[in-house]
Biopython code that builds the backbone (N, CA, C, O; Angstrom):
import numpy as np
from Bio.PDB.StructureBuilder import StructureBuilder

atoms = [
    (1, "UNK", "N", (11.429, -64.765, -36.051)),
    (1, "UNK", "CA", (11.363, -63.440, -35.441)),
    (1, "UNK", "C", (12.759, -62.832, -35.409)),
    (1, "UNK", "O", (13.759, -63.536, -35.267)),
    (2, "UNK", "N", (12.804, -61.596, -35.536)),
    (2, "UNK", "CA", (14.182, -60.918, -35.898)),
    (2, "UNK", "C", (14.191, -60.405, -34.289)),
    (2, "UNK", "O", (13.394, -60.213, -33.371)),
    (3, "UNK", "N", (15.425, -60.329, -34.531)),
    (3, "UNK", "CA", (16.608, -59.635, -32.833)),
    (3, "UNK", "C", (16.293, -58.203, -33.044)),
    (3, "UNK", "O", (16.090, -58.040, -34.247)),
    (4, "UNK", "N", (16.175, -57.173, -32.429)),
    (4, "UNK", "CA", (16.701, -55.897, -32.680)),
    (4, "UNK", "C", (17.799, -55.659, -32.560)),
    (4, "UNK", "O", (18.466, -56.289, -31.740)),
    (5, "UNK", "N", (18.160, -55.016, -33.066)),
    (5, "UNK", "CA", (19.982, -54.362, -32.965)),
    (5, "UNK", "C", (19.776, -52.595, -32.820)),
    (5, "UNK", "O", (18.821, -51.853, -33.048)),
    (6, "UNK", "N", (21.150, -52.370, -32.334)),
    (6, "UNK", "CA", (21.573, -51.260, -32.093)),
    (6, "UNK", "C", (22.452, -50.889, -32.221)),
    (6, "UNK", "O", (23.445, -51.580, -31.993)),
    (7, "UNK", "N", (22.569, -49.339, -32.742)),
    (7, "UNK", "CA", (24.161, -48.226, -32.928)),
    (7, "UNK", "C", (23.800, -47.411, -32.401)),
    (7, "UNK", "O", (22.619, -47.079, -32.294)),
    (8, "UNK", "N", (25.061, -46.713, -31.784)),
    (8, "UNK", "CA", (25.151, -45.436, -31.169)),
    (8, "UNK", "C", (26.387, -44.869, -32.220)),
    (8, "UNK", "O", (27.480, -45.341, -32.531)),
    (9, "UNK", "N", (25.904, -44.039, -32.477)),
    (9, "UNK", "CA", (26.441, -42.655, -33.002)),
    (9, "UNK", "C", (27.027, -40.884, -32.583)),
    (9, "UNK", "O", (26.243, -39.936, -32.566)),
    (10, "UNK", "N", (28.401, -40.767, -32.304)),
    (10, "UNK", "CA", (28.475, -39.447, -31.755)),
    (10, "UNK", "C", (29.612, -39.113, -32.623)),
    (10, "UNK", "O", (30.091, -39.784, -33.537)),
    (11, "UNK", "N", (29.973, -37.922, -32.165)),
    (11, "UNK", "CA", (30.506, -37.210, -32.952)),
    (11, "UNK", "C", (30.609, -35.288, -32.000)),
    (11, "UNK", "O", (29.696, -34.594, -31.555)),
    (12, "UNK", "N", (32.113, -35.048, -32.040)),
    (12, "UNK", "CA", (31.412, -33.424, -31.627)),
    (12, "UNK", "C", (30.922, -32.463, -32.463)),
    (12, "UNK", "O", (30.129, -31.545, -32.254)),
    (13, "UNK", "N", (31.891, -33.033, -34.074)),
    (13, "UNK", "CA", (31.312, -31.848, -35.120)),
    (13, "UNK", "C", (30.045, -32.638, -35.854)),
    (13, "UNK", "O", (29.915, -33.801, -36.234)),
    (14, "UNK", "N", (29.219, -31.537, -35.877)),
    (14, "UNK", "CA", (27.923, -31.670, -36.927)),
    (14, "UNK", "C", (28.167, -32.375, -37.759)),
    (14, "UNK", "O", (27.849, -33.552, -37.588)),
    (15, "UNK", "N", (28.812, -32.000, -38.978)),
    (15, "UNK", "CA", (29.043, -32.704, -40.303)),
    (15, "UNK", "C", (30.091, -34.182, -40.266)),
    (15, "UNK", "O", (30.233, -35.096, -41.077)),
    (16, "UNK", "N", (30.666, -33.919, -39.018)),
    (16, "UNK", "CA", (31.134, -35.862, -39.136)),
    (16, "UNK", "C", (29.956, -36.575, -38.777)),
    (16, "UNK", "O", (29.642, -37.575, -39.423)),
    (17, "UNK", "N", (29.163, -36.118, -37.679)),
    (17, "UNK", "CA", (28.120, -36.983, -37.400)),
    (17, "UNK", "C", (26.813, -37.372, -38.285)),
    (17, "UNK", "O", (26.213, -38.446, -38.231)),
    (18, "UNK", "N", (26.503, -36.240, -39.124)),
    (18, "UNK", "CA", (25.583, -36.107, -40.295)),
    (18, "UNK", "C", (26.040, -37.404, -40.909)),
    (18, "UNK", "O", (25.323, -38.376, -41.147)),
    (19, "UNK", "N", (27.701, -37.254, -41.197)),
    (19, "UNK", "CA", (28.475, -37.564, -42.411)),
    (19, "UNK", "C", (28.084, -39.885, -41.483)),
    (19, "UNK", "O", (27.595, -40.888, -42.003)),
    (20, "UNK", "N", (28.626, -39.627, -40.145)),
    (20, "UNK", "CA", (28.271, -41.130, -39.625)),
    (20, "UNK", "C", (26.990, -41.718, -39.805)),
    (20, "UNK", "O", (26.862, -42.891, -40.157)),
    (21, "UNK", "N", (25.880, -40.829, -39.541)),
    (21, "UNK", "CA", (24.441, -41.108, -39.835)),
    (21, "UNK", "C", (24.150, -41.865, -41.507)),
    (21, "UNK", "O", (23.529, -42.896, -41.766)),
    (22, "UNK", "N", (24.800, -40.986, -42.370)),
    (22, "UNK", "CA", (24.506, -41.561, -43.784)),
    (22, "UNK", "C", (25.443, -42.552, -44.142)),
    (22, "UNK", "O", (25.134, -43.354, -45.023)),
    (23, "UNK", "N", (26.368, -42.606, -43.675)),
    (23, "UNK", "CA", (27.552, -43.872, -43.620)),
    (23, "UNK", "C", (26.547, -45.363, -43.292)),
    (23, "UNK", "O", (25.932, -46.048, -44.110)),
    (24, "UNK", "N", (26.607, -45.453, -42.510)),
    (24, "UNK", "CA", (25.320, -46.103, -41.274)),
    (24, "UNK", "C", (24.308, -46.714, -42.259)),
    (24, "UNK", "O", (24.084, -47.907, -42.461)),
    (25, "UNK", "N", (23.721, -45.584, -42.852)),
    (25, "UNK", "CA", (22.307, -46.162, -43.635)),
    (25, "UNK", "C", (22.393, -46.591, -44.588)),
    (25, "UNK", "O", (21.624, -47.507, -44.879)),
    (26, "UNK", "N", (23.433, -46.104, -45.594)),
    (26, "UNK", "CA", (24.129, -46.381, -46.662)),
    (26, "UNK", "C", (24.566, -48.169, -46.647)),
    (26, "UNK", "O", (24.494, -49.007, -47.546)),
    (27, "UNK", "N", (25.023, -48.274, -45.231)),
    (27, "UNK", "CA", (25.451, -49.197, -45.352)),
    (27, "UNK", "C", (24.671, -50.902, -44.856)),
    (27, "UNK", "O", (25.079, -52.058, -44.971)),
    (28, "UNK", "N", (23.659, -50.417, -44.403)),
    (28, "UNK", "CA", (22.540, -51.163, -44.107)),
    (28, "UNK", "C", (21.964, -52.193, -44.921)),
    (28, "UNK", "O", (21.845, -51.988, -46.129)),
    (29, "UNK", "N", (21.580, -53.311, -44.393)),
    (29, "UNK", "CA", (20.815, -54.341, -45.803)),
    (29, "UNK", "C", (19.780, -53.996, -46.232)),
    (29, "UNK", "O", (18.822, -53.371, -45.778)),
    (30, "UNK", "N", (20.053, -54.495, -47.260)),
    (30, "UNK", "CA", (18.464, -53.782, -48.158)),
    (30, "UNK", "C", (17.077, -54.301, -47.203)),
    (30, "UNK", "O", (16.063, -53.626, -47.029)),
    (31, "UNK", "N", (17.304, -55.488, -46.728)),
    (31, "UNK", "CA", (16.060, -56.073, -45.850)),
    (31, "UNK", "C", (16.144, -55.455, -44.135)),
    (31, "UNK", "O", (15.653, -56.059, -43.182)),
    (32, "UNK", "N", (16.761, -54.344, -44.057)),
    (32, "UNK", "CA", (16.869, -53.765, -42.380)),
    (32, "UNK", "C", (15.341, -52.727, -42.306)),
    (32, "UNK", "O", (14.391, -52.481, -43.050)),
    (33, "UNK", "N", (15.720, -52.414, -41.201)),
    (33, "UNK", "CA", (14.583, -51.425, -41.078)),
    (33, "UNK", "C", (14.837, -50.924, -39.793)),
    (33, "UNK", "O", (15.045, -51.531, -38.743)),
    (34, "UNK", "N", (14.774, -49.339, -40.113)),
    (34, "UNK", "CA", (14.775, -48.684, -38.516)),
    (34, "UNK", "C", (13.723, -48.493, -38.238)),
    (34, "UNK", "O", (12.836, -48.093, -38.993)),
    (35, "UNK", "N", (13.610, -48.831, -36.718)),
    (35, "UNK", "CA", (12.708, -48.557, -36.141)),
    (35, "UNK", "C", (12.520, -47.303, -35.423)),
    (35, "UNK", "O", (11.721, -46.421, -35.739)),
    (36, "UNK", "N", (13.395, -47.293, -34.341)),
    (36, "UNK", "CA", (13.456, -45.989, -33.736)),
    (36, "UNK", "C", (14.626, -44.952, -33.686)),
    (36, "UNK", "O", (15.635, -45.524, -34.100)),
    (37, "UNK", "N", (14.848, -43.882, -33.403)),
    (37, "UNK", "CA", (15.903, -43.221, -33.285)),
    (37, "UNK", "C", (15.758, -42.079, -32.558)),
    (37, "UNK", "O", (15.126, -41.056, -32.822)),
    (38, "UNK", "N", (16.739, -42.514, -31.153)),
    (38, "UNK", "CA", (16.781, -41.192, -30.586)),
    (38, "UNK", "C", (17.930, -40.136, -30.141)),
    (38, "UNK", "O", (18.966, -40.616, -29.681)),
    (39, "UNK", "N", (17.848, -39.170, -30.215)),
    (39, "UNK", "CA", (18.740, -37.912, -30.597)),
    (39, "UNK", "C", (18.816, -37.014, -29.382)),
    (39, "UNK", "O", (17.904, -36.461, -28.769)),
    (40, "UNK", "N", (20.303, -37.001, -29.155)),
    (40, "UNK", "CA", (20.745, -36.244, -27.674)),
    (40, "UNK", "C", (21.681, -35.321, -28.214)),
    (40, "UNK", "O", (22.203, -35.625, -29.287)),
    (41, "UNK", "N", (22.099, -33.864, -27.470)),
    (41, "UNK", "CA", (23.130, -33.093, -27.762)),
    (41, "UNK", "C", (23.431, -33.059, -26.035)),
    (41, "UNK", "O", (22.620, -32.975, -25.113)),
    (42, "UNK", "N", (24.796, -33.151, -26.011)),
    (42, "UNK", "CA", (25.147, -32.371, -24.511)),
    (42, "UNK", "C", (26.337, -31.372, -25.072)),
    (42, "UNK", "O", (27.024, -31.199, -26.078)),
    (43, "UNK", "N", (26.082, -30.729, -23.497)),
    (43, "UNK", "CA", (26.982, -29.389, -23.894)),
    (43, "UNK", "C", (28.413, -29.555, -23.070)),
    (43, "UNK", "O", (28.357, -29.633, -21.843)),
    (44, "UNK", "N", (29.840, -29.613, -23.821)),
    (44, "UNK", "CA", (31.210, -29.886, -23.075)),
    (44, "UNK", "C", (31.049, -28.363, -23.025)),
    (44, "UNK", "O", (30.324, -27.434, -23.380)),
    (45, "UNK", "N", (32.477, -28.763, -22.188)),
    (45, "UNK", "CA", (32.976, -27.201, -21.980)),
    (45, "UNK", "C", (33.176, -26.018, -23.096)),
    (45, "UNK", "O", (32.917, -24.818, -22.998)),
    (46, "UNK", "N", (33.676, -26.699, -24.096)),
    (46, "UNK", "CA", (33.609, -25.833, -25.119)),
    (46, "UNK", "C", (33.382, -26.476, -26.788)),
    (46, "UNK", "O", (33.933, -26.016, -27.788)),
    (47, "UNK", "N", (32.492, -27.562, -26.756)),
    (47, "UNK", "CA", (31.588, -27.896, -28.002)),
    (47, "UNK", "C", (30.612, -28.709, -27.635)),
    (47, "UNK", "O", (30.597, -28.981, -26.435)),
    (48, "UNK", "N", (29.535, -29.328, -28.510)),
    (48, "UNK", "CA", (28.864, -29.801, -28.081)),
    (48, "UNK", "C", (28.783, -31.239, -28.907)),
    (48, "UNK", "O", (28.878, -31.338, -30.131)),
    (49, "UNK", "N", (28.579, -32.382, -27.932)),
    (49, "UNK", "CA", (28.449, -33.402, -28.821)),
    (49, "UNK", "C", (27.391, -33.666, -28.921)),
    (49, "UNK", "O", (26.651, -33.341, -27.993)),
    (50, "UNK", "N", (26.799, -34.402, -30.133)),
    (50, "UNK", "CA", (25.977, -35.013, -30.932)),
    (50, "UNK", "C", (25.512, -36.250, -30.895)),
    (50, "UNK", "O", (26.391, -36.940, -31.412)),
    (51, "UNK", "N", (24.592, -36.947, -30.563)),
    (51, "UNK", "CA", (24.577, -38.652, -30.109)),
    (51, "UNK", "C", (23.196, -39.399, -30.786)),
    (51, "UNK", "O", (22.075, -38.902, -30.683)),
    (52, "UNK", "N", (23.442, -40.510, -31.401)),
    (52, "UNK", "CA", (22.087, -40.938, -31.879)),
    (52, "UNK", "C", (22.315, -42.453, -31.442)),
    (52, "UNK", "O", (23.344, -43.128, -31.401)),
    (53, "UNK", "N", (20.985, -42.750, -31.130)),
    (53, "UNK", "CA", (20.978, -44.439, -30.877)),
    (53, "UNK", "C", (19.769, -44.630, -31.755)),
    (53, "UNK", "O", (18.655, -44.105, -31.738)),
    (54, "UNK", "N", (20.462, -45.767, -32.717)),
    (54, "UNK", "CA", (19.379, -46.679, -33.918)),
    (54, "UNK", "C", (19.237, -47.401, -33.565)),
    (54, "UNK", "O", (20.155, -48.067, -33.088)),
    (55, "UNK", "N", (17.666, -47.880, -33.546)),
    (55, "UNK", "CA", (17.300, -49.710, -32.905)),
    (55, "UNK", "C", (17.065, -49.877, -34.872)),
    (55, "UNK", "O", (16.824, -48.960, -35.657)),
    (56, "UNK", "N", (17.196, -50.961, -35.099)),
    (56, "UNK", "CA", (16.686, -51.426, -36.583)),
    (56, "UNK", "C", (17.255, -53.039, -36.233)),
    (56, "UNK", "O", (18.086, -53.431, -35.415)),
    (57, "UNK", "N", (16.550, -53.648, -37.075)),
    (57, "UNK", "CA", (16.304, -54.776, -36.897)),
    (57, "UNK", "C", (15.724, -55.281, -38.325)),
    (57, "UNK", "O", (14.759, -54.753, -38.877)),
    (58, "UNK", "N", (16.609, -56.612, -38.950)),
    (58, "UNK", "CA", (16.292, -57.499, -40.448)),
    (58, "UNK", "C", (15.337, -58.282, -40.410)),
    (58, "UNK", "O", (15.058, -59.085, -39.520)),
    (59, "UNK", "N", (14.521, -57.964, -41.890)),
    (59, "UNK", "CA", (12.822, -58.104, -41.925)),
    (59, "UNK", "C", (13.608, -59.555, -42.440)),
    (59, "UNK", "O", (14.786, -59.884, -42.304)),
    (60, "UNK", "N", (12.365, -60.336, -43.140)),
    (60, "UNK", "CA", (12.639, -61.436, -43.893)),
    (60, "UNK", "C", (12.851, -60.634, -45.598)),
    (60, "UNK", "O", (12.297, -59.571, -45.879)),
    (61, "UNK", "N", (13.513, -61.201, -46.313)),
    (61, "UNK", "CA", (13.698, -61.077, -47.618)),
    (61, "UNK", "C", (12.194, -60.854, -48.608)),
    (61, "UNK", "O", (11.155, -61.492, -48.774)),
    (62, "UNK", "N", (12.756, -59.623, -49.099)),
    (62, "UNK", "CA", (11.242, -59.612, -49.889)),
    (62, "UNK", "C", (11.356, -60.572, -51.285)),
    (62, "UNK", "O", (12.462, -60.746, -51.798)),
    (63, "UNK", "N", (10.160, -61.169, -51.850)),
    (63, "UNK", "CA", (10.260, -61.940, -53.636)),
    (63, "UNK", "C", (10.182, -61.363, -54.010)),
    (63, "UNK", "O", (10.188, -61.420, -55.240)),
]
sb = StructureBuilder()
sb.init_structure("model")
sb.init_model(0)
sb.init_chain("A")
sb.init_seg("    ")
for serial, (resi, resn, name, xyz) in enumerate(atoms, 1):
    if name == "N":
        sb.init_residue(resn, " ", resi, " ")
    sb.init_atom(name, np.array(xyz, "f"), 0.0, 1.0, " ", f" {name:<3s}", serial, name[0])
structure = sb.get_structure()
């Protein structure tokens, strides 16, 4: 039975965080798998940050 794991992801500008998201997946084992993902914005004083938490968790190896 596999562990779940987790990342959190933020960022204040859009496109670094886009840019962390595909970093992230890109870099994932071929045998991972996300499961869930959930997506927050809060508002600072003057930008807003961006936040993701990935649960994914490694299947067994496919033949």
């Amino acid at each position: 039975m596999s562990v779940p794991q987790f990342k959190v992801i933020t960022s204040n500008s859009l496109e670094l965080f886009e840019e962390r998201l595909n970093d992230f997946v890109e870099q994932m084992n071929r045998d991972d798998i996300i499961v869930d993902v959930k997506f927050a914005t809060t508002a600072l004083s003057s930008t807003v940050e961006f936040s993701a938490l990935i649960q994914y968790q490694t299947t067994e190896t496919w033949s």
